[in-house]
C-alpha positions in Angstrom: 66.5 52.6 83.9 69.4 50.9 85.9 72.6 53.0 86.7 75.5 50.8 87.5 79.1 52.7 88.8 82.2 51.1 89.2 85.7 51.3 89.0 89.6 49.4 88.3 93.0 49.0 86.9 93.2 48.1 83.2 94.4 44.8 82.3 95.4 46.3 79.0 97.2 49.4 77.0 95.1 48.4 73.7 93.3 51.7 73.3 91.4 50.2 70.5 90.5 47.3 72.9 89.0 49.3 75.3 87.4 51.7 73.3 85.1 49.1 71.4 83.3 48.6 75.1 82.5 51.8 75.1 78.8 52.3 73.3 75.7 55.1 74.1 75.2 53.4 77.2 78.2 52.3 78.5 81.1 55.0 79.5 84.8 54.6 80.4 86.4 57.2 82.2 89.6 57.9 83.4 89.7 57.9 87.1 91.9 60.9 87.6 88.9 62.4 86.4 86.6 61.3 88.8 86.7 62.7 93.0 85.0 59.5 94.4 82.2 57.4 93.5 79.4 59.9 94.5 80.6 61.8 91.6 80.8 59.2 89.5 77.2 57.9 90.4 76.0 61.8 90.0 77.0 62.5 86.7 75.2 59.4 85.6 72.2 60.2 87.2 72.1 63.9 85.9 73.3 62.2 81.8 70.1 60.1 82.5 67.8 62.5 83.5 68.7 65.3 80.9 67.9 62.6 78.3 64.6 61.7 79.4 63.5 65.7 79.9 65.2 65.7 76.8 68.0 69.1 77.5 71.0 66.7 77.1 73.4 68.2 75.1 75.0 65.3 73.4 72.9 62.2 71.8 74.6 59.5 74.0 73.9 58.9 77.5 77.6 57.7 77.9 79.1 60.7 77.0 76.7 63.2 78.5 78.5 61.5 81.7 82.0 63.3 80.4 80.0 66.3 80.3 79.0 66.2 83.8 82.1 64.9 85.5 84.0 67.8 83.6 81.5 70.8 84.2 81.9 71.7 80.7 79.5 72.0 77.4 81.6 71.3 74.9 82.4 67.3 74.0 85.7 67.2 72.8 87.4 69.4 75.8 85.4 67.0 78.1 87.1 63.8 76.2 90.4 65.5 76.5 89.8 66.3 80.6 88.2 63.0 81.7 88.3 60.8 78.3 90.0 57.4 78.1 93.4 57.5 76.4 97.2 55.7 76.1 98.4 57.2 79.8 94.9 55.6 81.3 96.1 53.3 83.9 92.5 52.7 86.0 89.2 54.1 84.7 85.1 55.2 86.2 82.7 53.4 84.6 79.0 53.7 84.0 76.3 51.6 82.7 72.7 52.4 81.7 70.6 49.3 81.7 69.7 46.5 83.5 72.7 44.2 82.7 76.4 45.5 81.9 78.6 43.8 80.2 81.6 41.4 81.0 84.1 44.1 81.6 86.2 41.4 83.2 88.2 41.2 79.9 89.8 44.8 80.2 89.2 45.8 83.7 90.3 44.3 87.2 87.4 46.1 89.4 89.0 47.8 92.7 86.8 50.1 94.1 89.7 52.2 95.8 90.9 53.5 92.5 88.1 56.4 92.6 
C-alpha cells in the first residue's frame, strides 16, 4: 500500500470542515505535533505495518498514526497531544492508498511548516 506525507497552513477555522476529510486512511495532524517529515513518514509506516501483523492498537490506520507520533497507547491523550482542533493553524498529513484526496479545499501545502 501507498503512504503519502505532507504538510500546510489551513485555509479554514471550520473544525467540522476539516474533520470530515479525516477517514481510516487519511489523518490530519497538527504540526506542532510533528519534528519534521521523517517523523511524519515514520509513524505512518509503523500504523501501516502494525495493521498488517495485525498488533495495532486502534482499528484505523489514520489514527494509529496519533499513536505513533505521540509515543502513547492510549487514543484520546494522543488526540489531545497531536489531534486537530480550533488553535490548529497548519497540520501533518497522511494518506494510505494509492490516490489521496483533493486536500486543496482546506489545506495550502508548504512543506516548511513540519
Amino acid at each position: 500500500m501507498k503512504i503519502e506525507v505532507g504538510s500546510g497552513y489551513l485555509k479554514t477555522n471550520d473544525l467540522d470542515q476539516i474533520l470530515s476529510f479525516v477517514n481510516p486512511n487519511l489523518a490530519l495532524v497538527d504540526s506542532r505535533s510533528v519534528c519534521g517529515i521523517e517523523h511524519l513518514r515514520q509513524a505512518a509506516t509503523l500504523s501501516l505495518s502494525s495493521h498488517d501483523n495485525i498488533f495495532n492498537l486502534s482499528k484505523d490506520k489514520s489514527t494509529e498514526v496519533l499513536l505513533y507520533l505521540t509515543s502513547l497507547r492510549q487514543i484520546s491523550k494522543a488526540l489531545k497531544l497531536a489531534g486537530i482542533n480550533k488553535d490548529t493553524k497548519a497540520v501533518g498529513w497522511v494518506y494510505f492508498g494509492e490516490s489521496s484526496p483533493d486536500l486543496s479545499e482546506i489545506i495550502v501545502e508548504d512543506d516548511s511548516v513540519i
